[in-house]
C-alpha positions as a Python dict, from the first residue, in 0.01 Angstrom:
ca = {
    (1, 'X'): (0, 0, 0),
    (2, 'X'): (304, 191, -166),
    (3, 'X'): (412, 311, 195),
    (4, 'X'): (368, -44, 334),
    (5, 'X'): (602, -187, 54),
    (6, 'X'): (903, 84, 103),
    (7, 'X'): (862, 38, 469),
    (8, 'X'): (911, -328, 434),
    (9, 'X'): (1222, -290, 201),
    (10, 'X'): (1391, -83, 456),
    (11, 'X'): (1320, -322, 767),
    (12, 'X'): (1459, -587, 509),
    (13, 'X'): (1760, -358, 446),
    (14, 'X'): (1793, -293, 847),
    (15, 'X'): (1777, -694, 903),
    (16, 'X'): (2037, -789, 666),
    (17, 'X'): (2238, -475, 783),
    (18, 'X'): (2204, -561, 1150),
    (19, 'X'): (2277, -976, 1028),
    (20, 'X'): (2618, -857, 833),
    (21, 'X'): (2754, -618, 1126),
    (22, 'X'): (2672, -991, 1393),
    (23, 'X'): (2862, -1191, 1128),
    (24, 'X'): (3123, -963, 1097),
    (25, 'X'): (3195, -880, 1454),
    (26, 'X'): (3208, -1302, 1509),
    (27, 'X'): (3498, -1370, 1286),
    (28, 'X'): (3719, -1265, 1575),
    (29, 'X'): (4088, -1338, 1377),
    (30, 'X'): (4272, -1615, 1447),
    (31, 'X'): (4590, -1499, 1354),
    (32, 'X'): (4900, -1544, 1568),
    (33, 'X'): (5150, -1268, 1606),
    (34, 'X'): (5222, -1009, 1345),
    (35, 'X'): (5098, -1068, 1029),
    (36, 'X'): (5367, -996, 712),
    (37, 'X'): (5156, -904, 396),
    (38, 'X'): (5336, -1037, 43),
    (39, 'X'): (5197, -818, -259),
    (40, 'X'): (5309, -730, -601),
    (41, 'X'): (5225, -387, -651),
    (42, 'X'): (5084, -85, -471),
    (43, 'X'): (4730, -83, -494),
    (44, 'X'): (4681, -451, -404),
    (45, 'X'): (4655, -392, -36),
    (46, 'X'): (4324, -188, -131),
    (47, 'X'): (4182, -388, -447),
    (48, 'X'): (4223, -767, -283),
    (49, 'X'): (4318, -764, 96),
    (50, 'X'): (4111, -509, 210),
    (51, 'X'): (3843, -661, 405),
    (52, 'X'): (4126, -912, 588),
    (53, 'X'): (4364, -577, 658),
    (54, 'X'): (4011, -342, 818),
    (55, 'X'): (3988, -658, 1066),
    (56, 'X'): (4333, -641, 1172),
    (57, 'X'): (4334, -282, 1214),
    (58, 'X'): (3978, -328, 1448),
    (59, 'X'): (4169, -611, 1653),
    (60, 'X'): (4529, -408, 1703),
    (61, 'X'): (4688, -705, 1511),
    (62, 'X'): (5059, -572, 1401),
    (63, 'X'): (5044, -544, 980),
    (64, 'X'): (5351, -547, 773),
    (65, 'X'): (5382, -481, 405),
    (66, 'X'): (5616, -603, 182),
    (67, 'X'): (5561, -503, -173),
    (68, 'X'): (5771, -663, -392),
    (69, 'X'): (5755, -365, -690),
    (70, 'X'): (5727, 8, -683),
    (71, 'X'): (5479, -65, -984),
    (72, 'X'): (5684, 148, -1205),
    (73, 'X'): (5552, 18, -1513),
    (74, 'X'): (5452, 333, -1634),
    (75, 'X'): (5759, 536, -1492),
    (76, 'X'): (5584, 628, -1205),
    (77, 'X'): (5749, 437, -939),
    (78, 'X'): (5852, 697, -702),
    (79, 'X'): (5494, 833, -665),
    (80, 'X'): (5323, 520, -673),
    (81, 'X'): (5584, 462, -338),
    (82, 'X'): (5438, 758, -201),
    (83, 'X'): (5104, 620, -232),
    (84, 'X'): (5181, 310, -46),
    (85, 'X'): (5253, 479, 236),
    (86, 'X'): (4935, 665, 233),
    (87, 'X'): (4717, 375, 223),
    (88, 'X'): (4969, 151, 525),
    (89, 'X'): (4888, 455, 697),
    (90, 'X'): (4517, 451, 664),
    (91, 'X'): (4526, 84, 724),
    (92, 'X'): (4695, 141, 1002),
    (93, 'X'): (5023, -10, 924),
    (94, 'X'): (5311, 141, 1080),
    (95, 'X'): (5580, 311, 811),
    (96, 'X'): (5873, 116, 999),
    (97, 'X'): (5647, -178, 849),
    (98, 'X'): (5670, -109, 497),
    (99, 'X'): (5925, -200, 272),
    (100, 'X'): (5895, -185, -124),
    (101, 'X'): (6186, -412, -257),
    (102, 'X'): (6200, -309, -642),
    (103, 'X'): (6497, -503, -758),
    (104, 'X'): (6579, -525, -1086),
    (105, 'X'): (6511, -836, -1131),
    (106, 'X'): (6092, -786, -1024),
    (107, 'X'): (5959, -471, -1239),
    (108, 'X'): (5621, -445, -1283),
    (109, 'X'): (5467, -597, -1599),
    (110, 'X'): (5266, -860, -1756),
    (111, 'X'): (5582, -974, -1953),
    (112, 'X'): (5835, -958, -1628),
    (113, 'X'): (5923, -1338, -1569),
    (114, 'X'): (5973, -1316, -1152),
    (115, 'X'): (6234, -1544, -1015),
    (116, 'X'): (6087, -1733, -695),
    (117, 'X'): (6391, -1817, -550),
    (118, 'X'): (6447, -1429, -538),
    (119, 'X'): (6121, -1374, -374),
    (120, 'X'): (6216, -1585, -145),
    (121, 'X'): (6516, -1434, -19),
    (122, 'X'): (6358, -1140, 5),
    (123, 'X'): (6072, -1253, 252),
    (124, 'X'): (6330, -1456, 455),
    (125, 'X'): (6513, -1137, 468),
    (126, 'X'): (6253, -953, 640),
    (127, 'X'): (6152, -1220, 858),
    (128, 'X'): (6466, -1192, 1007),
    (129, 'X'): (6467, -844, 1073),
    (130, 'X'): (6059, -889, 1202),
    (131, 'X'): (6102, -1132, 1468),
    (132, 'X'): (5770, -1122, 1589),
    (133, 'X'): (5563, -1208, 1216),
    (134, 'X'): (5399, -1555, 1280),
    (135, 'X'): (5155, -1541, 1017),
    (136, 'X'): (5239, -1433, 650),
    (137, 'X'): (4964, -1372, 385),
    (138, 'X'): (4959, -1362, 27),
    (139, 'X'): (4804, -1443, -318),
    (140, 'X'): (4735, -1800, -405),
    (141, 'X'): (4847, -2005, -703),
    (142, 'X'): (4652, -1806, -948),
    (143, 'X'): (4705, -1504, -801),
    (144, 'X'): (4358, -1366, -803),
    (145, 'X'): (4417, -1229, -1155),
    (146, 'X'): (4606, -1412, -1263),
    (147, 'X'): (4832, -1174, -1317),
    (148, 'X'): (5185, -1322, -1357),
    (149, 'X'): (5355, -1127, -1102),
    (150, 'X'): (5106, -1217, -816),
    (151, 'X'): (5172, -1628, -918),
    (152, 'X'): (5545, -1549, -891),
    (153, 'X'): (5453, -1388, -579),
    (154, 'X'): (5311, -1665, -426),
    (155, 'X'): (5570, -1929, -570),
    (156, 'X'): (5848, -1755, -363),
    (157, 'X'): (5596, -1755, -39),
    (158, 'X'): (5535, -2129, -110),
    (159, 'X'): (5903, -2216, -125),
    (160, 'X'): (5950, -1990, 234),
    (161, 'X'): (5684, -2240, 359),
    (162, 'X'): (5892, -2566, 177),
    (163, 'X'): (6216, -2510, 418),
    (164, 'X'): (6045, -2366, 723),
    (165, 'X'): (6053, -2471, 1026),
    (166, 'X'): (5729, -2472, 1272),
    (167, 'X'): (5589, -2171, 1393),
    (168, 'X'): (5461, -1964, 1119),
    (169, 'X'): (5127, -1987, 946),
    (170, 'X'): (5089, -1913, 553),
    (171, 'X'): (4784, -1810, 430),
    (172, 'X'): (4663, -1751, 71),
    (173, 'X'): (4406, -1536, -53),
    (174, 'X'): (4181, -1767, -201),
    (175, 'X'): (4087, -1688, -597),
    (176, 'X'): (3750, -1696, -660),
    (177, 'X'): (3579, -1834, -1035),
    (178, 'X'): (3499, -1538, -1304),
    (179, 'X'): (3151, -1530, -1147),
    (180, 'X'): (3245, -1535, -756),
    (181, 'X'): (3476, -1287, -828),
    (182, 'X'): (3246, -1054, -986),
    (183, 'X'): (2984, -1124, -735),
    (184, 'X'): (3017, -804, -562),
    (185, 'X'): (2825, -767, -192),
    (186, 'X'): (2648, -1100, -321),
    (187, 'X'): (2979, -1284, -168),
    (188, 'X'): (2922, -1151, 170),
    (189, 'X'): (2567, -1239, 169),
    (190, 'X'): (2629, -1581, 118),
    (191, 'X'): (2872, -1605, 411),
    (192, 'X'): (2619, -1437, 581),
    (193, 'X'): (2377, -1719, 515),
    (194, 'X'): (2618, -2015, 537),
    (195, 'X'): (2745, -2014, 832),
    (196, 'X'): (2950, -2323, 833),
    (197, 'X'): (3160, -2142, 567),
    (198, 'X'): (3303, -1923, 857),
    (199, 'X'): (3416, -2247, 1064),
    (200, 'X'): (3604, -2443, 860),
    (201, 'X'): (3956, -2487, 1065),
    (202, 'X'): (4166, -2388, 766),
    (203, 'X'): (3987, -2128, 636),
    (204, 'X'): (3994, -1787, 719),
    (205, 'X'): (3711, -1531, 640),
    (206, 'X'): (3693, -1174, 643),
    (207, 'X'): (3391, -981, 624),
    (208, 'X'): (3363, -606, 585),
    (209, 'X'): (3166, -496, 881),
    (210, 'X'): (2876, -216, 716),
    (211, 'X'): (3012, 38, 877),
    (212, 'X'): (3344, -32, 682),
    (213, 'X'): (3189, -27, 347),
    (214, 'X'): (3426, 189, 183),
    (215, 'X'): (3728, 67, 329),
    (216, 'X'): (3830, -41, -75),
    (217, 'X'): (3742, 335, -201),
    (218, 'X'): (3898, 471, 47),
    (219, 'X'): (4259, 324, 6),
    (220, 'X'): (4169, 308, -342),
    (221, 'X'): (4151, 662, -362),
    (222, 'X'): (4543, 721, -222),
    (223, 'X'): (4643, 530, -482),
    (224, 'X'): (4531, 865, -720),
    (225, 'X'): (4778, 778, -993),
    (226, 'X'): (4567, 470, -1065),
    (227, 'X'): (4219, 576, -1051),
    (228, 'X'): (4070, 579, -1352),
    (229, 'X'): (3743, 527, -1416),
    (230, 'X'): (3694, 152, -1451),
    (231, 'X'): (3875, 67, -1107),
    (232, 'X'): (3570, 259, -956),
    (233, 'X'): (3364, -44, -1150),
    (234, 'X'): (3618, -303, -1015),
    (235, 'X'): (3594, -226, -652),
    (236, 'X'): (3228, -166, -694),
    (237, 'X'): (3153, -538, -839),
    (238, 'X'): (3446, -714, -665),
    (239, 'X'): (3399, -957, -428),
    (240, 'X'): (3708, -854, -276),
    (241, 'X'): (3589, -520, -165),
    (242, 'X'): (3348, -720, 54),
    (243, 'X'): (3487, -1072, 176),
    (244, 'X'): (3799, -1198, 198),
    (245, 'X'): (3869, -1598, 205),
    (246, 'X'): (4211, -1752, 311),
    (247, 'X'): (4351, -2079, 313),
    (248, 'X'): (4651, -2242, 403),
    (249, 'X'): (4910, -2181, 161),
    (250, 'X'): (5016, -2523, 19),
    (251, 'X'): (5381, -2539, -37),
    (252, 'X'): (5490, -2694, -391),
}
């Protein structure tokens, strides 16, 4: 009877395997042109965008980074820069691609007030220098986190939407409730068994394909100056190490 039950489990394990890797391989991305990435810090390419940036990589889609800190909170900007480039390169983003800003003006910190119409000029900047970016992608209005610096983030997106003219598609990295976000692989499962949550025409989903499973980890793990032991938990129960969700970016 035991050996009935464990072989059971692991056809149940192969089915939902098998179910995840279909799912995955369907949400073909429907991105146009290169896609321009808008973070804070390094190390939020791996902990949020991960599953959206493995896809991209799969399909040949063009990535650029634009980090808008060197996340030298702790005086350890110039390594932390190091580590960026690690993790572009393991997702596949080129190193002509990245470009850390770190102005004065947008330091890393809970208590750094971010001016959007900065932000701003910096992502117009480097739209004019990357001609071919027709889809830019960043953190929604609470910023995942909430962490202030991600909201500033997207506030200076949203106004690059306000004055734009057709052509380019915003997306925002949808924030999740306490719960969802916490949900771990529990959030791909129920994309897995929803399917009209894949088709809705202005939402993007990313699923991890199972053979990606440690995309997070991986990047996580170039980021060495910040892994201590409770990002391990984060990535582990995180939602975002598993699904991502995009909408269009709603300019204010």
């Amino acid at each position: 009877m035991s050996v009935f039950f464990v072989v059971t489990f692991l056809a149940l394990i192969l089915a939902v395997l098998l179910q995840w890797q279909r799912r995955s391989a369907a949400l073909r991305p429907r991105i146009l042109g290169d896609v321009l990435l808008v973070f804070a810090h390094p190390d939020d390419e791996a902990m949020f965008f991960s599953p959206m940036l493995e896809h991209l990589r799969r399909y040949d889609v063009k990535v650029h980074f634009l980090c808008l800190s060197n996340g030298n909170y702790e005086g350890l900007g110039a390594l932390r820069e190091k580590e960026l480039g690690l993790s572009a390169q393991f997702m596949g983003v080129h190193r002509n691609n990245v470009k850390i800003v770190n102005h004065p003006a947008l330091q890393d910190g809970m208590n750094k007030i971010w001016d959007a119409g900065l932000i701003r000029q910096e992502v117009l900047l480097y739209l004019q220098k990357a001609r071919n970016v027709r889809t830019v992608v960043t953190f929604d209005q609470w910023g995942v986190s909430h962490h202030p610096n991600h909201i500033a983030t997207h506030n200076g997106v949203s106004l690059v939407k306000e004055n734009m003219p057709p052509g380019i598609v915003f997306l925002s990295l949808r924030t999740r409730s306490l719960l969802g976000k916490y949900s771990g692989v529990l959030a791909a499962v129920q994309y897995m068994t929803n399917f009209s949550l894949l088709g809705h025409k202005h939402r993007f989903v990313f699923l991890v394909p199972p053979t990606s499973f440690l995309t997070s980890f991986l990047a996580m793990r170039l980021h060495r100056s910040q892994l201590v032991w409770f990002r391990y938990l984060f990535l582990a129960f995180s939602s975002y190490t598993y699904v991502n969700e995009l909408e269009v970016l709603k300019a204010p």
